[in-house]
LOTOR-644028 format. One record per residue (C-alpha): residue in one letter; x, y, z. Coordinates in steps of 0.05 Angstrom, whole numbers, padded with zeros to 5 digits, always signed. Example, Ala and Ser with C-alpha at 12.3 -4.5 7.8 and 13.67 -1.06 7.14 Angstrom:
REM residues 2
A+00246-00090+00156;S+00273-00021+00143;
//
This chain:
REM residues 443
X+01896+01946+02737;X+01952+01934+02697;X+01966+01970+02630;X+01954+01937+02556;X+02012+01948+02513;X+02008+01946+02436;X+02053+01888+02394;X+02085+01905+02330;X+02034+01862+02291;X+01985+01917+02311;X+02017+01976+02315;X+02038+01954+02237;X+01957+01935+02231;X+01942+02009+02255;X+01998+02047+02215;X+01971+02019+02158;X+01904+02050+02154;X+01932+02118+02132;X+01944+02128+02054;X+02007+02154+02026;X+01995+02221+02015;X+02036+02277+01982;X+02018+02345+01980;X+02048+02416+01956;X+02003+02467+01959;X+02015+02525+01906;X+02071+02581+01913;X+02038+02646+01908;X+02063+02719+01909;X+02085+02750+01981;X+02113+02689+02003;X+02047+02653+02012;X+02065+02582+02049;X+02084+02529+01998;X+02094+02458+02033;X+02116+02396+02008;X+02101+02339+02061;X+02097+02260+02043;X+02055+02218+02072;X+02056+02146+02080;X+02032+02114+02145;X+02029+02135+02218;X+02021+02088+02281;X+01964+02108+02317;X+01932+02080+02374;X+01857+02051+02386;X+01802+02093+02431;X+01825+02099+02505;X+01795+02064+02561;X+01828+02053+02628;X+01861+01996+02607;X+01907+02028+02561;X+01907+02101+02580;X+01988+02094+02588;X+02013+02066+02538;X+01965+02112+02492;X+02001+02172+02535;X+02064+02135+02514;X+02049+02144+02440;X+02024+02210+02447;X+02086+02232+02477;X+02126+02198+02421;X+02088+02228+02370;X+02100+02302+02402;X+02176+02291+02402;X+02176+02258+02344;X+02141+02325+02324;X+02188+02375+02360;X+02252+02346+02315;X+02214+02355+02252;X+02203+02423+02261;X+02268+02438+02281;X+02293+02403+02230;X+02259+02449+02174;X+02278+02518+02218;X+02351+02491+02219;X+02358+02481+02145;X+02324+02549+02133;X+02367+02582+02177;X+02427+02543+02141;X+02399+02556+02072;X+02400+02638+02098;X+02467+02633+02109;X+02498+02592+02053;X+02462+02623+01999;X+02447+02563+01962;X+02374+02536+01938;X+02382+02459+01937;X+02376+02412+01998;X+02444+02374+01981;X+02485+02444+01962;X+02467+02479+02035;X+02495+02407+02061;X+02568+02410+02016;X+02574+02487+02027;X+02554+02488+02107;X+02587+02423+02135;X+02647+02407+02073;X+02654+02366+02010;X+02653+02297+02041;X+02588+02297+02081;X+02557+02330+02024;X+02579+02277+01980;X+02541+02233+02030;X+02483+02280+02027;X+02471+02261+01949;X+02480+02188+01955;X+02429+02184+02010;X+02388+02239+01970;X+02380+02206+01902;X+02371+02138+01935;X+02314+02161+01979;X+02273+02194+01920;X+02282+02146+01875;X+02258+02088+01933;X+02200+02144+01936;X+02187+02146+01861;X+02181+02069+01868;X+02120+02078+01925;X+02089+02131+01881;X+02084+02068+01828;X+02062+02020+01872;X+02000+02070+01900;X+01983+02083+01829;X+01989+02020+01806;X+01936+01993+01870;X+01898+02056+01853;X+01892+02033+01777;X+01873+01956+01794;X+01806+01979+01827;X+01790+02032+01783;X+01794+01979+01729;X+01742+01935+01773;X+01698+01987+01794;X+01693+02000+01717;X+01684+01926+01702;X+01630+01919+01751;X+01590+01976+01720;X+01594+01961+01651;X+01581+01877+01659;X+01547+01877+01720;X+01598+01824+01748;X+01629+01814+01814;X+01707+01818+01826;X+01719+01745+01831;X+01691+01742+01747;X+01736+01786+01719;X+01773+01739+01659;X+01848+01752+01663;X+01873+01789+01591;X+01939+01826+01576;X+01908+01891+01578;X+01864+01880+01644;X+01933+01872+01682;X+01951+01933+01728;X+02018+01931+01711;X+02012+01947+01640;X+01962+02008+01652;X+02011+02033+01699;X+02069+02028+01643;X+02017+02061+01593;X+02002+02117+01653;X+02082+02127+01647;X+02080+02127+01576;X+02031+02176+01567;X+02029+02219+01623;X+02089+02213+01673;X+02158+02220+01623;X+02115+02280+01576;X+02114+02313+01648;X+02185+02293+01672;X+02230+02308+01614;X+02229+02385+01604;X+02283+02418+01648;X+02226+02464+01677;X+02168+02443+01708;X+02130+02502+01724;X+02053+02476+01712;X+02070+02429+01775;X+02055+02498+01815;X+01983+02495+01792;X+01974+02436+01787;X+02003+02411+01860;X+01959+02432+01906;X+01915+02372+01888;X+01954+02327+01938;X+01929+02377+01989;X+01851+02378+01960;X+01857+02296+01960;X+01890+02291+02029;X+01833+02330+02055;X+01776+02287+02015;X+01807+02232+02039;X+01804+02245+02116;X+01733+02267+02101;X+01711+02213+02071;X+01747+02163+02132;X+01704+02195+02180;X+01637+02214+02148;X+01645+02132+02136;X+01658+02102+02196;X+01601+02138+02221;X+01547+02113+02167;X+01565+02046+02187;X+01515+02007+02217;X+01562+01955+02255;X+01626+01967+02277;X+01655+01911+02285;X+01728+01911+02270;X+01772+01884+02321;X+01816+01936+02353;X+01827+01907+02418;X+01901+01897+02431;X+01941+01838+02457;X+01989+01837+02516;X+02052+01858+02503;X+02109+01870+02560;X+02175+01893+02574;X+02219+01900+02523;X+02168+01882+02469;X+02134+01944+02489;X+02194+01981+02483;X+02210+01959+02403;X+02133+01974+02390;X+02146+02041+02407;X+02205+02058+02373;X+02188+02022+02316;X+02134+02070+02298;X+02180+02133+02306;X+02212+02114+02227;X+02138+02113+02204;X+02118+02174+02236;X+02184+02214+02210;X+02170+02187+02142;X+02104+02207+02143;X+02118+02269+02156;X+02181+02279+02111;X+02180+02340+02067;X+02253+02369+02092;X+02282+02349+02023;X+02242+02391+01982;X+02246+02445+02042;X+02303+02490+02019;X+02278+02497+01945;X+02214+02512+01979;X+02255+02577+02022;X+02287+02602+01971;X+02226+02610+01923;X+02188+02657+01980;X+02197+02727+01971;X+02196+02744+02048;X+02250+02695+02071;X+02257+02728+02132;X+02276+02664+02192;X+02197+02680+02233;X+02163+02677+02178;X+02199+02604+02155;X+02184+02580+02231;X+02109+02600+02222;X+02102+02568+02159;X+02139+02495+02189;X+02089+02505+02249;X+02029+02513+02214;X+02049+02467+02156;X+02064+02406+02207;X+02012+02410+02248;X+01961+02410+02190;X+01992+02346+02167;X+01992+02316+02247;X+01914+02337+02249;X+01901+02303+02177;X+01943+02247+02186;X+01907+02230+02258;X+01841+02233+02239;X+01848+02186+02177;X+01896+02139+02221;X+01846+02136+02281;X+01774+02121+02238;X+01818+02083+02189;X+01832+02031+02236;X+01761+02044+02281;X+01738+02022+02214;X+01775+01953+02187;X+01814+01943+02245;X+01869+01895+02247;X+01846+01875+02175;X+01858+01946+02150;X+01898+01949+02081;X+01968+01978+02068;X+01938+02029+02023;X+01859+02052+02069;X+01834+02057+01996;X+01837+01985+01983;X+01803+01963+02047;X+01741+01989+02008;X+01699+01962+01960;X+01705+01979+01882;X+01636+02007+01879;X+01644+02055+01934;X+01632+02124+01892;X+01658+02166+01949;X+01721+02129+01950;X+01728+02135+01869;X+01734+02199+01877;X+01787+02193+01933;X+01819+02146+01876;X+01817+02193+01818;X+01844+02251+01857;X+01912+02209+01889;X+01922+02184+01821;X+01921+02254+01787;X+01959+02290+01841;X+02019+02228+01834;X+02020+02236+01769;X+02039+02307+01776;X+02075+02303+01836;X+02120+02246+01807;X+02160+02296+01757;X+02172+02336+01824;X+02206+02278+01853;X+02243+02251+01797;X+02273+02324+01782;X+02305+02332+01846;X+02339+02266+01846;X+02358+02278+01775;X+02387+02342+01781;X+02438+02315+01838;X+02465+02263+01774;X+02452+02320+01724;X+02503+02360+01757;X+02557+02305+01777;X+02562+02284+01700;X+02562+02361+01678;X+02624+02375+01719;X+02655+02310+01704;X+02644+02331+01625;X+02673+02405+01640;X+02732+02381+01686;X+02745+02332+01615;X+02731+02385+01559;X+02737+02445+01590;X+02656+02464+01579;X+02582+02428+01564;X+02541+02435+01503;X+02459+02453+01504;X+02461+02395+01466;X+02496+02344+01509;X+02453+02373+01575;X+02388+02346+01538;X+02414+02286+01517;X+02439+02273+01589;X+02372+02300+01621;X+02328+02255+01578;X+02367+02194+01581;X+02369+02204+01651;X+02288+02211+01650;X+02274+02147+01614;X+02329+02103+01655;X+02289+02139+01723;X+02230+02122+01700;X+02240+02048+01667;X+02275+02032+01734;X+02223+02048+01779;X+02169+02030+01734;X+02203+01959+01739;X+02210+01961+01814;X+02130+01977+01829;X+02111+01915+01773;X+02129+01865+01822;X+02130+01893+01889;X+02076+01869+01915;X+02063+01917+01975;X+02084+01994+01981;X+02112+01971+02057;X+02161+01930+02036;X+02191+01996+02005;X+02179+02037+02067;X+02210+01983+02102;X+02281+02001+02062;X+02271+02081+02055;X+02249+02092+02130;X+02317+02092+02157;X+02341+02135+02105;X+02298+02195+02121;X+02327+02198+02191;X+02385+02226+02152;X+02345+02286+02122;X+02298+02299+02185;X+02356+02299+02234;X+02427+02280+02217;X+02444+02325+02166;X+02394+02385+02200;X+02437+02365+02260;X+02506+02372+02233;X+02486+02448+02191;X+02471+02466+02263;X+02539+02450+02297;X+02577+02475+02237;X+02542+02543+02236;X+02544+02542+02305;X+02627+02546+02296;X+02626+02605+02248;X+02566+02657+02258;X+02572+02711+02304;X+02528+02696+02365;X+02528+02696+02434;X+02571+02628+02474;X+02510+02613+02518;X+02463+02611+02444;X+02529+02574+02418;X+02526+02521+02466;X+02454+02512+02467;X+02450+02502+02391;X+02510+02459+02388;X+02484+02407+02443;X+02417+02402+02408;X+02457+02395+02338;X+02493+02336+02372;X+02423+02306+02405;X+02392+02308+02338;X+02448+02277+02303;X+02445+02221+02360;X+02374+02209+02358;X+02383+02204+02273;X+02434+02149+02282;X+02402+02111+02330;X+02335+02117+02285;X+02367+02099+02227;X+02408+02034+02250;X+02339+02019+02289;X+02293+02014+02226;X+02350+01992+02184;X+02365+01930+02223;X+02283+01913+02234;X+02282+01915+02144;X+02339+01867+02139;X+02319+01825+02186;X+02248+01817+02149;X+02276+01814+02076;X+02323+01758+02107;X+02262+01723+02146;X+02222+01723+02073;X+02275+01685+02044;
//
């Protein structure tokens, strides 16, 4: 019998059904693991049956390599961070492979945060909209289709009052130590979240969402396939917060790094699988962007789920927004010195909290009238093929010229350096292409 292959309409339908999720557990003495991993959607596919067994072995596989690189792509910019001596992402790029790819690295590293900040918003700002219904509900007793339209019942002004109030308090000291505590939520409501997936598709009564998949052939098959690789690598994304993470642990020895990169991304591959699997067993082909919004207001279990995203963005947003402005931060401060000769406490605030508010207003403005968080994974997915692979790649072949080791290990590392690189590239022109292509199709 001849195998069912998945088209892009539903391998888009079942990427969808997992949440963006972001979490950091807390740093603790002794080097205890402390992860940063985003979260946005991966393609997964529907039960087997004999029908599709091999094209479900297909994804499997592509999920595994897809895997394999992200793993090596955190050991690699350990090692490289060893070595170098530096504590930033885009500072272990300019010091290990020169000043002009490093230049590179903070273009592409500013741009992808900030396109991040803006999905943060747009989660929040869905989040927000049903909170605001679910209280609606409960207070008049009405159904979503009554609710009277007023200034302050629209979503996008709560989320510019949630900025307001919560977000630039958070973002503008030059420290942000409480995150540490306060982090680990994204973990707690990551968990809750896959929880509550399952436990509900299993109270169901019915299940009747359609998950049966169409024909697809040839080279159709093919671009399914590798179109789900961007999602999966952007789902799994935490390599730009990686370095910062090594150099805080105390025990920074290179095993103890791989263990933690093991652990860390297989936790994420067994969370992300179960919520993408009963997320789409659930609502099927009519699951929502965001899994939250495919259910109803009402649903306590999933207020909850709600309430816990929303806290955890709010104070994993500062995180976000001080990496990216730090890589500014420091191109005007040695712009000022190279001018003056030195930099003022003064001037460094004014810069830092100017800097905060222009962050902030920007992506604030971005997530008001974007009207779906994929439309901004459809512009940052290419880009994080540079921090998962290219620039891992490239800190292994340049290493590879300069440290002491053996010319069979040299050769080794250096070929896989130049295979990662390649498979970036091709990743990155790949989903890069597909997001043009639709932006130019809507218009």
């Amino acid at each position: 019998m001849r195998a069912r292959s998945f088209t892009q309409r539903e391998l888009d339908a079942v990427s969808r059904s997992s949440y963006f999720q972001r979490m950091l557990p807390e740093h603790e003495e002794q080097g205890r693991v402390y992860d940063a991993v985003f979260h946005l959607r991966e393609g997964y596919e529907p039960k087997v049956s004999r029908d599709n067994k091999a094209v479900n072995l297909t994804l499997n596989i592509n999920k595994e390599v897809s895997l394999v690189f992200l793993i090596s792509g955190l050991i690699i910019l350990g090692y490289a961070s060893s070595i170098s001596r530096k504590n930033t992402y885009q500072d272990v790029v300019r010091e290990v492979c020169g000043g002009a790819i490093g230049q590179l690295c903070e273009v592409c590293f500013c741009f992808n945060l900030f396109m991040i900040s803006v999905a943060f918003l747009v989660v929040v700002q869905d989040q927000l909209d049903k909170l605001c219904v679910s209280l609606y509900e409960t207070v008049t007793g009405s159904l979503e289709g009554e609710i009277p339209y007023h200034w302050y019942t629209d979503q996008r002004f709560h989320l510019f009052i949630m900025c307001l109030i919560f977000i630039l308090p958070l973002s503008i000291p030059k420290e942000i130590g409480i995150q540490k505590y306060t982090s680990v939520l994204g973990t707690l409501a990551a968990t809750y979240l896959c929880v509550a997936v399952i436990v509900k598709y299993y109270m169901m009564d019915e299940h009747s969402a359609v998950i049966t998949p169409e024909h697809s052939e040839g080279k159709d098959s093919c671009a399914s396939m590798f179109s789900v690789v961007p999602t999966i690598c952007f789902g799994f994304q935490c390599h730009e917060a990686c370095i910062a993470i090594y150099s805080s642990m105390e025990n920074k020895k290179l095993s103890h790094w791989v263990i933690i990169s093991v652990i860390s991304m297989f936790f994420c591959l067994l969370i992300y699988t179960l919520t993408g699997i009963f997320g789409f067993l659930t609502f099927g082909r009519t699951v929502a962007a965001d899994i939250l919004m495919s259910y109803p207001g009402n649903d306590v279990v999933m207020i909850i789920a709600r309430l816990l995203f929303g806290i955890s963005i709010i104070t994993i947003y500062p995180i976000i927004l001080l990496l990216g402005r730090s890589v500014i931060l420091d191109l005007m401060l040695r712009i000022r010195r190279h001018r003056r000769g030195g930099v003022t406490h003064s001037f460094e605030n004014r810069c830092r909290v100017i800097l905060t508010v222009i962050w902030i207003t920007i992506t604030l403005l971005i997530a008001m009238f974007v009207p779906d968080m994929s439309e901004v994974i459809s512009v940052i997915g290419g880009i994080s093929a540079f921090f998962i692979f290219i620039f891992p790649g490239l800190c292994l072949v340049f290493t590879m010229q300069s440290e002491p080791v053996s010319p069979r290990v040299r050769v080794v590392c250096t070929v896989w350096g130049v295979i990662t690189v390649i498979v970036g590239a091709f990743i990155f022109g790949q989903s890069t292409t597909i997001a043009i292509m639709e932006i130019f199709h809507k218009f």
